[in-house]
ZASE-970869 format. One record per residue (C-alpha): residue number from 0; x, y, z. Coordinates in pm, whole numbers, plus 50000, padded with zeros to 5 digits. Each point is the difference from the previous one (the first is absolute). Example, Ala and Ser with C-alpha at 12.3 -4.5 7.8 and 13.67 -1.06 7.14 Angstrom:
REM residues 2
+------+-------+-------+-------+
: resi :    c1 :    c2 :    c3 :
+------+-------+-------+-------+
:    0 : 51230 : 49550 : 50780 :
:    1 : 50137 : 50344 : 49934 :
+------+-------+-------+-------+
//
This chain:
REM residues 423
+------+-------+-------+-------+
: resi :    c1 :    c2 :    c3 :
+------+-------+-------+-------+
:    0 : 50000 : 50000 : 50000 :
:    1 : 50072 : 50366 : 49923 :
:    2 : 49964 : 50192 : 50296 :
:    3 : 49929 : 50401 : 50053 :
:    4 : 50085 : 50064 : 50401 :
:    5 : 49870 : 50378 : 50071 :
:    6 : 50185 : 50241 : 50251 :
:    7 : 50368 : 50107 : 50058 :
:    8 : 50076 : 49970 : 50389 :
:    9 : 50130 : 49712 : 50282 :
:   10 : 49667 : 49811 : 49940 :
:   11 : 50030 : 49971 : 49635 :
:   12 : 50391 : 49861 : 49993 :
:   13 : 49862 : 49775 : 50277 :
:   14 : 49728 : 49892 : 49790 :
:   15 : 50177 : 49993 : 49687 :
:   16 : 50300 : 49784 : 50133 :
:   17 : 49725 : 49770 : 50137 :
:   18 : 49828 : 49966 : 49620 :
:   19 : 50347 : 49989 : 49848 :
:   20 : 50041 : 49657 : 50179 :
:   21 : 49694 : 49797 : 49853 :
:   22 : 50056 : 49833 : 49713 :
:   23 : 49680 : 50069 : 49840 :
:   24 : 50130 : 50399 : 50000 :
:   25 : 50177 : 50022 : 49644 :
:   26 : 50040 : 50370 : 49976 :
:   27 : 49926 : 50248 : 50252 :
:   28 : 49980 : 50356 : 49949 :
:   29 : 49945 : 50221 : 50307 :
:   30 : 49900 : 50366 : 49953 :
:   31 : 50158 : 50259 : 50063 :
:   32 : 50182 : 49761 : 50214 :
:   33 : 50384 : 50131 : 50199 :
:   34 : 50372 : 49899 : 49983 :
:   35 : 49896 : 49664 : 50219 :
:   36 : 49688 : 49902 : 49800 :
:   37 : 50224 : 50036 : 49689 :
:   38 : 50194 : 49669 : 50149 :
:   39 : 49694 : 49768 : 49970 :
:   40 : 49841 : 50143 : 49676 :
:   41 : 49984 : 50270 : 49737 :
:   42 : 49892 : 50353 : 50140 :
:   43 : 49758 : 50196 : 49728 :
:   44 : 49983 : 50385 : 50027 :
:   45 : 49610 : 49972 : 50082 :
:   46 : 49753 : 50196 : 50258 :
:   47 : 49792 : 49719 : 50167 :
:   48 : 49732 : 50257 : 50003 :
:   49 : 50006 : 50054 : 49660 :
:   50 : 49741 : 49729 : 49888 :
:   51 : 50014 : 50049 : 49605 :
:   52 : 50400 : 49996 : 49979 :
:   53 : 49920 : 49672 : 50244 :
:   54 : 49754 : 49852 : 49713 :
:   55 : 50236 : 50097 : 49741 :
:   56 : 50301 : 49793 : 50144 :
:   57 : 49810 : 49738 : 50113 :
:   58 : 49843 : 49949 : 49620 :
:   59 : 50382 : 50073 : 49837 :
:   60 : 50181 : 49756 : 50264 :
:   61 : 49729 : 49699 : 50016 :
:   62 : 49979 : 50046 : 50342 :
:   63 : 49818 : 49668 : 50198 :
:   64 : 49958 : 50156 : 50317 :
:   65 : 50002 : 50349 : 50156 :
:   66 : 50098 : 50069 : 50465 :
:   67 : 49940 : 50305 : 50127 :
:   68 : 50238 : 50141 : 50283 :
:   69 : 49872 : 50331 : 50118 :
:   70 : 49708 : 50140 : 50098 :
:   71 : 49921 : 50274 : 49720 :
:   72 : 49952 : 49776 : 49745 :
:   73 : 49792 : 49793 : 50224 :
:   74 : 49787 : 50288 : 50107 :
:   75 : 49965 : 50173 : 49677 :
:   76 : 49836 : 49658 : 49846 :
:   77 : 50259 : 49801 : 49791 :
:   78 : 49828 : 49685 : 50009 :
:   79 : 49669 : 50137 : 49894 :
:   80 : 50183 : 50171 : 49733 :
:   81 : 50095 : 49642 : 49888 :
:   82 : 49722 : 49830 : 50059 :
:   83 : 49772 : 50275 : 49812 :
:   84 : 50225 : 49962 : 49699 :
:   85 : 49956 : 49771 : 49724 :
:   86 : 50324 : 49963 : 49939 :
:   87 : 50117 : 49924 : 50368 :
:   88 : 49700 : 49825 : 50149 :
:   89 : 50103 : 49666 : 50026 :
:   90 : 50378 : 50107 : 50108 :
:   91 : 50096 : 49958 : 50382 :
:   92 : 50047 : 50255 : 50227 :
:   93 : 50096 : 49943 : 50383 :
:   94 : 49833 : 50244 : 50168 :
:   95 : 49603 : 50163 : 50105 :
:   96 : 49781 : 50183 : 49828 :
:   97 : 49962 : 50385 : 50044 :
:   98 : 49710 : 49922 : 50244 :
:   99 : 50219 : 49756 : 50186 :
:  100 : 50274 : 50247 : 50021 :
:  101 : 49809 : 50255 : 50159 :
:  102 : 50041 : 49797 : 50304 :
:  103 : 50375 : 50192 : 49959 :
:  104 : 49904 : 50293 : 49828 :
:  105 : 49732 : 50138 : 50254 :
:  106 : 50049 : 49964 : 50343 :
:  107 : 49637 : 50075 : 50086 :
:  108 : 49888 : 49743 : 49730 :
:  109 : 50148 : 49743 : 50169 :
:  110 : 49907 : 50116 : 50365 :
:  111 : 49679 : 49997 : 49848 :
:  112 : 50008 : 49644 : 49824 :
:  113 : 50160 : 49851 : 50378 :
:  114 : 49695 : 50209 : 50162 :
:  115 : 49754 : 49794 : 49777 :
:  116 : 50168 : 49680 : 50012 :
:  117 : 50089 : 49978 : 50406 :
:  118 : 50345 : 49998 : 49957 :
:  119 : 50176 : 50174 : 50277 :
:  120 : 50141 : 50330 : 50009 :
:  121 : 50025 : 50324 : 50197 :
:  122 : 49694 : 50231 : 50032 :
:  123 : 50056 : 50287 : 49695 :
:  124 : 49747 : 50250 : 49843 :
:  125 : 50117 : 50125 : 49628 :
:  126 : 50016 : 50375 : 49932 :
:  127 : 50024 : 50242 : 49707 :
:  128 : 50139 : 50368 : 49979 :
:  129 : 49632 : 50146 : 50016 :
:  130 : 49944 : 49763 : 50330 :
:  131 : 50278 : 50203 : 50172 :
:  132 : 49787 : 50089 : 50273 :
:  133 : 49848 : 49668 : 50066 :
:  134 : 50376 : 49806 : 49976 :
:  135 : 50134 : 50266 : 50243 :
:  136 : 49716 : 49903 : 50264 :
:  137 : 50043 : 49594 : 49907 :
:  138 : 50360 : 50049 : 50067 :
:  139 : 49918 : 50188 : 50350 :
:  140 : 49789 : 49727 : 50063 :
:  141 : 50290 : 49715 : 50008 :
:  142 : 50205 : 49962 : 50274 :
:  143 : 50397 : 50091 : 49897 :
:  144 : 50190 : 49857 : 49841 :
:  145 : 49829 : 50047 : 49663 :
:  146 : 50054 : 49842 : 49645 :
:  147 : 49947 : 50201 : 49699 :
:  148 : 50020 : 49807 : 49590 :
:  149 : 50019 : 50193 : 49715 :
:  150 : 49689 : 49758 : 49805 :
:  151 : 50216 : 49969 : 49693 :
:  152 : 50394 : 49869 : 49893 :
:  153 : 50231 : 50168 : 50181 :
:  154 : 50309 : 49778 : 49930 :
:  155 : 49975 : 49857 : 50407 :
:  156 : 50037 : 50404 : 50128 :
:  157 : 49634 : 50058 : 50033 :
:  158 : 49943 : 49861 : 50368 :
:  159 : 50046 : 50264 : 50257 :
:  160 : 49993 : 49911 : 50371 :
:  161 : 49880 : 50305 : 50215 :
:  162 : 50122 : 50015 : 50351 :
:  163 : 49766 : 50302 : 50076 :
:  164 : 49695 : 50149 : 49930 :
:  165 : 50145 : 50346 : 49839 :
:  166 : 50249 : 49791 : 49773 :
:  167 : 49683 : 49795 : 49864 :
:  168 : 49839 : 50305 : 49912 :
:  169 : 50333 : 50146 : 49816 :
:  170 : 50063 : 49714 : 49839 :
:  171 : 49628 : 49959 : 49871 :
:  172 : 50003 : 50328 : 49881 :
:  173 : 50332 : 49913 : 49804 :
:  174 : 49887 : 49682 : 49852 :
:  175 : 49670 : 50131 : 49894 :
:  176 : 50150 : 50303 : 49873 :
:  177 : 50270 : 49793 : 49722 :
:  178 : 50288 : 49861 : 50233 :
:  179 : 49979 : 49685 : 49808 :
:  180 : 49821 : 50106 : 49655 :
:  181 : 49697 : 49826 : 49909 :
:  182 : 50035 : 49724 : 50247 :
:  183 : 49888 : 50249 : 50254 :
:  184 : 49660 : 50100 : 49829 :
:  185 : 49870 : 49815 : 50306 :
:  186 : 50138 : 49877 : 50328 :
:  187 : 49945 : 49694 : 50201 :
:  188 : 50001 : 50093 : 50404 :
:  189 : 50004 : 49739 : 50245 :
:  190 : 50115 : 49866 : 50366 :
:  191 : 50338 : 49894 : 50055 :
:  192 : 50018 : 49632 : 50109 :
:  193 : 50258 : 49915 : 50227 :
:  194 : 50189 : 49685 : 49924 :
:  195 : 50315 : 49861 : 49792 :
:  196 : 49958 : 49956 : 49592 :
:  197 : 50049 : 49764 : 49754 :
:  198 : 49931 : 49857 : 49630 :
:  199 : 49774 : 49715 : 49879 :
:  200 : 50038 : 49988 : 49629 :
:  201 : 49731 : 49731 : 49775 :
:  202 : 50042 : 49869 : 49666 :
:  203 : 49621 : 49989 : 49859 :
:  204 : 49848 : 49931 : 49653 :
:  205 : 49671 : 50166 : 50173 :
:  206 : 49902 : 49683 : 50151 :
:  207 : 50239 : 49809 : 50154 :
:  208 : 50283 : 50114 : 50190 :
:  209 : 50322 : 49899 : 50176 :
:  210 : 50228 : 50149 : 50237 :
:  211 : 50340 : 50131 : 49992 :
:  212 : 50225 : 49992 : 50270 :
:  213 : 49929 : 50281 : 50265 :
:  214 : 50269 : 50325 : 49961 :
:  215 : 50025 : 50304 : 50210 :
:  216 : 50126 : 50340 : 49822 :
:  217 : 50121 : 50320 : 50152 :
:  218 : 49909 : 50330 : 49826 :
:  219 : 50181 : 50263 : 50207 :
:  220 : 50319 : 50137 : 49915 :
:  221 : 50159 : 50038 : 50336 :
:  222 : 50092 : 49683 : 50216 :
:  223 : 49781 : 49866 : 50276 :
:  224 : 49668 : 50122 : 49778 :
:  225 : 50095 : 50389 : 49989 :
:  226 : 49980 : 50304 : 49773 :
:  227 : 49818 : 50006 : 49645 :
:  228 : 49808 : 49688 : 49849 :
:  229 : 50168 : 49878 : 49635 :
:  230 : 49971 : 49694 : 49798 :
:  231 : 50123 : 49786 : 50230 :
:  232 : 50372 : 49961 : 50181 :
:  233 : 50023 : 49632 : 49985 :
:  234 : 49763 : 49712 : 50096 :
:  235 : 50050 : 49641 : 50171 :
:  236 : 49770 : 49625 : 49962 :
:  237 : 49861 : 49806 : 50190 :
:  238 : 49882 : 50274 : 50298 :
:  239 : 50059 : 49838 : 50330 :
:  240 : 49670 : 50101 : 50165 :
:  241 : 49740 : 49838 : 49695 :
:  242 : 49957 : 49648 : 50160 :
:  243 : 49721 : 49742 : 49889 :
:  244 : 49763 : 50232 : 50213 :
:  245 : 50031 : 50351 : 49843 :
:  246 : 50025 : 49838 : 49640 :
:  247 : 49713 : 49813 : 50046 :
:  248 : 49797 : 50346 : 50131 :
:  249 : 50145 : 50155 : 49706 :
:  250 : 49861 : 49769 : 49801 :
:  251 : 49671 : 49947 : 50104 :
:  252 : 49905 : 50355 : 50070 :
:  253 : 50235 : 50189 : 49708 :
:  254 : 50094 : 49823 : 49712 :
:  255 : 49700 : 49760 : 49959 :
:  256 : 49755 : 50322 : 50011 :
:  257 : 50169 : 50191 : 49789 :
:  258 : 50043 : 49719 : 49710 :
:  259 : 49598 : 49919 : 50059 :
:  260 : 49953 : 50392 : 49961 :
:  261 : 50189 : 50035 : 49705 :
:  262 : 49835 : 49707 : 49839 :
:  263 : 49608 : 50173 : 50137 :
:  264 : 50118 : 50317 : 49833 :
:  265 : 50104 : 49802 : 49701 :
:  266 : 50357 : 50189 : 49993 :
:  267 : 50212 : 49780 : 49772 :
:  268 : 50343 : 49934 : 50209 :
:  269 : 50334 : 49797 : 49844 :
:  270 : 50273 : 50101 : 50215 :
:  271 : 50114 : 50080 : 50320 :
:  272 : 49833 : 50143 : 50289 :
:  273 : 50218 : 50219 : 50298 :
:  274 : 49865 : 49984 : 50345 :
:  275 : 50124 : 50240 : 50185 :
:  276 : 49940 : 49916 : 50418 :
:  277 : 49999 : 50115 : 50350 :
:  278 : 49961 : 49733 : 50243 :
:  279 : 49828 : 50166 : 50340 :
:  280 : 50014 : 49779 : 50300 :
:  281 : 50034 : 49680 : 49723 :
:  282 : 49730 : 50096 : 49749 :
:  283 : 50052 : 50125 : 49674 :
:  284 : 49851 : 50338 : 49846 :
:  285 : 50072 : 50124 : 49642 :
:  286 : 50137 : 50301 : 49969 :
:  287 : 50022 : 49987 : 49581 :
:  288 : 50009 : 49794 : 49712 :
:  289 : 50262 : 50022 : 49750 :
:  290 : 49901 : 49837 : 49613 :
:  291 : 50354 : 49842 : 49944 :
:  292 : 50312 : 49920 : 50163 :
:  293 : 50126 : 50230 : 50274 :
:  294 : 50343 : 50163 : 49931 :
:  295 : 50237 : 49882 : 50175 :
:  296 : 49754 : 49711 : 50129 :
:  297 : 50072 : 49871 : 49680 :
:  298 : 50368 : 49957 : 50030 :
:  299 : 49968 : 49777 : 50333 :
:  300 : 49710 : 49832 : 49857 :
:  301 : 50047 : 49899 : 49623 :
:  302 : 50345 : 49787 : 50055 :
:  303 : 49783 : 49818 : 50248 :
:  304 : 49797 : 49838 : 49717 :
:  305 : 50062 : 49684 : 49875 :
:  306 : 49748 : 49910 : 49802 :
:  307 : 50094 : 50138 : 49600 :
:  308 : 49837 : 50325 : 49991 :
:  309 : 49868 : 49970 : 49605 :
:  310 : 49813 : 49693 : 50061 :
:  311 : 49874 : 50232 : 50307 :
:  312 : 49869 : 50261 : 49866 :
:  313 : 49841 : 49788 : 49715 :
:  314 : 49787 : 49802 : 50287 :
:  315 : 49897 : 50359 : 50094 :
:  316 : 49882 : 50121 : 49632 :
:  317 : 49867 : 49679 : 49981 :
:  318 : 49764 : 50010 : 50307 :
:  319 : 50120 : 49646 : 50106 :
:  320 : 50260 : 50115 : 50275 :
:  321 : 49873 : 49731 : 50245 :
:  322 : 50122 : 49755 : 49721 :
:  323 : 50383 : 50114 : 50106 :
:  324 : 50160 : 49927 : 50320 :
:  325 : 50221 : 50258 : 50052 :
:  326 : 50314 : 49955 : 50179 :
:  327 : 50232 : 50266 : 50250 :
:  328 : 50328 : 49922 : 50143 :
:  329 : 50013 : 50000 : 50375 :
:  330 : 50351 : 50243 : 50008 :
:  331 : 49947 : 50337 : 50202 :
:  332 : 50084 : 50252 : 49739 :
:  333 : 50045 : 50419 : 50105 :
:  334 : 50091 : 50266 : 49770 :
:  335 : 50155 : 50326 : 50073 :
:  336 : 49936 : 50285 : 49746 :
:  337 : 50287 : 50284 : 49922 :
:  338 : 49855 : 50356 : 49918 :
:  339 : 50134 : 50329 : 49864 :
:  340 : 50086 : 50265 : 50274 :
:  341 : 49750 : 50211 : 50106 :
:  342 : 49689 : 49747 : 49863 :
:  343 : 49738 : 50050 : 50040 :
:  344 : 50029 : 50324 : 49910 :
:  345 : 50258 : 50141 : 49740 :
:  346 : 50255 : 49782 : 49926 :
:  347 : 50259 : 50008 : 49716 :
:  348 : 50066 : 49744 : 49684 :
:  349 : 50225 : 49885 : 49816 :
:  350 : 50238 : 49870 : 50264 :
:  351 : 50248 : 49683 : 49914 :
:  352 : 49957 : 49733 : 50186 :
:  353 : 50262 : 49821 : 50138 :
:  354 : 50117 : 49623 : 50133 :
:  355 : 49646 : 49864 : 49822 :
:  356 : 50077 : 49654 : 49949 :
:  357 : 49768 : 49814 : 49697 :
:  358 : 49997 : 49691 : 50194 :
:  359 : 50039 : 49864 : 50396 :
:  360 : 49833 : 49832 : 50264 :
:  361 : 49756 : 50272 : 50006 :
:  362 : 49717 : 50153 : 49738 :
:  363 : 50095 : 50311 : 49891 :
:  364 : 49693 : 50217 : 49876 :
:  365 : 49996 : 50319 : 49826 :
:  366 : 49726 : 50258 : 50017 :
:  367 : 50153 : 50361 : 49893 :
:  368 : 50274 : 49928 : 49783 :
:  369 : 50110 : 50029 : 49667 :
:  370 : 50332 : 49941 : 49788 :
:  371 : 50216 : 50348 : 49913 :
:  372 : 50308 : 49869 : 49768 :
:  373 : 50012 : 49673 : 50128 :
:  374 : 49950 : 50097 : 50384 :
:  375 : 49703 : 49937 : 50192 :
:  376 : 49920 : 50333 : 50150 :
:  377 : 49703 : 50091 : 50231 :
:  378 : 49684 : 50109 : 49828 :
:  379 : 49737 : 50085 : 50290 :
:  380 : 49926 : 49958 : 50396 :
:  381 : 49989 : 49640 : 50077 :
:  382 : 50302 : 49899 : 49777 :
:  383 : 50092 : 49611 : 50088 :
:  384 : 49857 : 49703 : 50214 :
:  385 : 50213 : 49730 : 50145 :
:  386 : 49833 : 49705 : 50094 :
:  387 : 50141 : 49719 : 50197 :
:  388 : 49910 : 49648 : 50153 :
:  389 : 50048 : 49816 : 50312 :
:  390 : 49922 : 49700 : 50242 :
:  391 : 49839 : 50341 : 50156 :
:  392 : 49932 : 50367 : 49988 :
:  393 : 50312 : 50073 : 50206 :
:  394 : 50220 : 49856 : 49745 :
:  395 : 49817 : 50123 : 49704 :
:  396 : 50033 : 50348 : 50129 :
:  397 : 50364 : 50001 : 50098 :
:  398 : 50082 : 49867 : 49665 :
:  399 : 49771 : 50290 : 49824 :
:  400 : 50161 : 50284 : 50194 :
:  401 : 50341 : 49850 : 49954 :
:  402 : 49930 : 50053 : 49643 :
:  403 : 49846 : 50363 : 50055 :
:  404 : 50332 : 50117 : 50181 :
:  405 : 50264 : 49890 : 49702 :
:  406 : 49745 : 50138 : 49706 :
:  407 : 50079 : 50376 : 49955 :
:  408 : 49878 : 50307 : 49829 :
:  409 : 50021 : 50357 : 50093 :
:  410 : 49696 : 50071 : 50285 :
:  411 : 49910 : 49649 : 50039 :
:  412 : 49804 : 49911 : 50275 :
:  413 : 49780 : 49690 : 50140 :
:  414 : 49873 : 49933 : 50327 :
:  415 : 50192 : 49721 : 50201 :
:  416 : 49734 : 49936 : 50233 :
:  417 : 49700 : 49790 : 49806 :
:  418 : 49872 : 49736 : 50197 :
:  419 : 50064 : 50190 : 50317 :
:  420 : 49655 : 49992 : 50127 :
:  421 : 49921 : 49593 : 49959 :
:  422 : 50355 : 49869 : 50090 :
+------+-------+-------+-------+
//
C-alpha cells in the first residue's frame, strides 16, 4: 500500500516510523512532514488543511490509504471531504468525521455531549461575548480556583486555571475579547477538580474499541507542574496509580458512554480517541477529549504497539476491529521533550543541533526540525522527543534524560523531572 501520513510534528515521525515498519506499507509519503519523518518516508511540500492539493496528490500518487495527525484537518472535516467525493469515497481515512471532531474542536460541545450521555465531568456553564454579564456572575458563583477553555483549537494553550476571582474575570474578558482568535468566540467555565491526571487513549472503528496502555503527560513548562501550559514536556506509560479498579471505572462510566453516544448521534469515528483524566479520591472525571493521538503521548505510546499498524488501521476502516487482537509490549517507556528557549512564548529557529545520534537504545523523535545544508537545525518550540524503555519507569527515564543532557543546541531546554509526581 501507498500511504499519505498528514502532519509534521513528534506524533507524525512516531507514527510514520511505526507505518514504515509493516510490510504491507510500500511507499509512504508524509506531509509536510520534518527532518525525522524524512528518515521513514518521502516528505511532500503539502498543507494538511488544504483538502484539494490533498485530492490532487492522492489521485496523481495512487494513494491506498490516507492518517491524519493533527487536529485541524480533523476539525475542519477531511474525512467528509473524502467521503463526499466521488473520486475518494471508497479510500480510507483513519480518523472522525467533522461531527466527531467537534468533541476536540468545541469544548462546550463536548461538555454538552458528556452532559447528555452521563459521562462524568466537572459542573461548567458555556458563555459568549454578549453573555459577559451572566459568565461574570457564573464565575462568582464557583468557589476558587476556577477553570476557564477557550471552546475552540488553541494548540493545548487555551486552558486557564484561575486562582482568584478578579483573575477569572481578566482573563474572561481577554479570551472573549481575541486572546486566542476564533477559538475564543465562546468560553467554557467550570469547577476545578482536585486530583492527579492522566491519559486513556481507544482505538475505535465507531463500534468496537480497545485500549491502549494508560500514559500520563505533563503540559507545564517549569518542573514540578509550574509556569505556562505548552504541548507537552515529556510523558511516561503505564501510570502507577490506574490499577484494575480505576480502569475498570474508566471504562464503564467513560469510554463505553461515549462510544454508545457517538454511535446514538450517528457520528462516524475511525481513529483514535484521547481521554484526558483527573482521578478525585479514585474516580475518574473527563476533563477533554482529544480526536487523535496526544503529542507527546504519542511518542511513549506508539513504540508500545506490537500489533502491525496497517493491518490496524484497516480493521478500523473496515468496522471489524473486534476481528484483531491487538497486542502492547509490557516495557515502561517515558519520553522527555527538548524545547527552544523561552517556549512557550518567543523562541528562535534555525538552531543546529548537535550530538543527535540516527540510531541507539532509545527513539529519537522529531517535532520542530528541519534540514539547513545538510544540518538538522531547530524549526519551532517543541523541537525533539527521546523516548526510552525499561524493566520500569525509573530506568526508562534515566536513560531519556541521559540522552537530553549530551543532545545540544543553542537555548535548549527540557524538564528533568517527568514522572516526579507517581514515582
Amino acid at each position: 500500500m501507498d500511504i499519505l501520513l498528514l502532519g509534521s510534528g513528534g506524533r507524525e515521525h512516531a507514527l510514520a516510523w511505526k507505518l514504515a515498519q509493516s510490510d504491507q506499507c510500500d511507499t509512504l509519503y508524509i506531509a509536510p512532514g520534518n527532518a525525522g519523518t524524512a528518515q521513514e518516508g518521502i516528505n511532500v511540500d503539502l498543507s494538511p488543511t488544504d483538502f484539494e492539493a490533498v485530492k490532487a496528490f492522492v489521485l496523481d500518487k495512487d494513494i491506498d490509504m490516507v492518517v491524519v495527525g493533527p487536529e485541524a484537518p480533523l476539525a475542519a472535516g477531511i474525512y467528509d471531504y473524502f467521503a463526499e467525493d466521488a473520486d475518494l469515497a471508497n479510500l480510507p481515512v483513519i480518523g472522525p468525521s467533522r461531527g466527531a471532531a467537534q468533541l476536540e474542536s468545541s469544548k462546550g460541545f463536548a461538555k454538552a455531549f458528556m452532559e447528555r450521555h452521563g459521562i462524568p465531568t466537572a459542573a461548567y456553564g458555556t458563555f459568549t461575548p454578549e453573555e459577559m454579564d451572566e459568565a461574570e456572575q457564573f464565575i462568582l458563583d464557583r468557589d476558587e480556583p476556577i477553570v476557564l477553555k477557550a471552546d475552540g483549537l488553541a494548540a493545548g494553550k487555551g486552558v486557564l486555571i484561575c486562582e482568584t476571582y478578579a483573575q477569572a474575570k481578566t482573563e474572561l474578558q481577554a479570551i472573549l475579547g481575541g486572546k486566542f482568535g476564533d477559538a475564543g468566540n465562546a468560553v467554557v467555565i467550570e469547577d476545578f477538580l482536585d486530583g492527579i491526571e492522566l491519559s486513556v487513549f481507544v482505538f475505535t472503528d465507531g463500534e468496537h474499541y480497545t485500549i491502549l496502555p494508560t500514559a500520563k503527560d505533563y503540559k507545564r513548562i517549569g518542573e514540578y507542574d509550574t509556569g505556562l501550559n505548552t504541548g507537552g514536556m515529556g510523558a511516561i506509560s503505564p501510570v502507577p496509580f490506574a490499577d484494575n479498579a480505576l480502569m475498570q471505572k474508566i471504562e464503564s462510566r467513560i469510554i463505553q458512554p461515549t462510544i454508545r453516544g457517538l454511535q446514538k448521534e450517528q457520528l462516524t469515528y475511525k481513529g483514535v480517541i484521547y481521554f484526558g483524566l483527573m482521578n478525585v479520591a479514585g474516580d475518574p472525571y473527563v476533563i477533554e477529549y482529544n480526536v487523535r493521538f496526544g503529542d507527546p503521548e504519542a511518542e511513549v505510546l506508539v513504540p508500545k504497539i506490537e500489533t502491525d499498524l496497517v493491518t490496524l488501521f484497516s480493521h478500523l476502516d473496515a468496522g471489524t476491529l473486534d476481528q484483531l487482537d491487538v497486542m502492547y509490549t509490557d516495557e515502561a517507556t517515558a519520553t522527555v521533550m527538548l524545547v527552544s528557549g523561552g517556549y512557550p512564548e518567543g523562541y528562535e529557529k534555525g538552531k543546529v543541533i548537535h550530538h543527535l545520534p540516527k540510531h541507539g537504545d532509545s527513539l529519537f523523535f522529531h517535532a520542530g526540525t528541519r534540514e539547513d545544508n545538510g544540518e538538522v537545525v531547530t524549526n519551532g518550540g517543541r523541537v525533539l522527543t527521546i523516548t526510552s524503555f525499561g524493566d520500569t519507569l525509573e530506568e526508562a527515564l534515566d536513560q531519556s534524560n541521559s540522552w537530553a543532557k549530551k543532545i545540544d543546541f543553542e537555548g535548549k531546554y527540557f524538564r528533568s523531572d517527568i514522572g516526579f509526581d507517581v514515582l
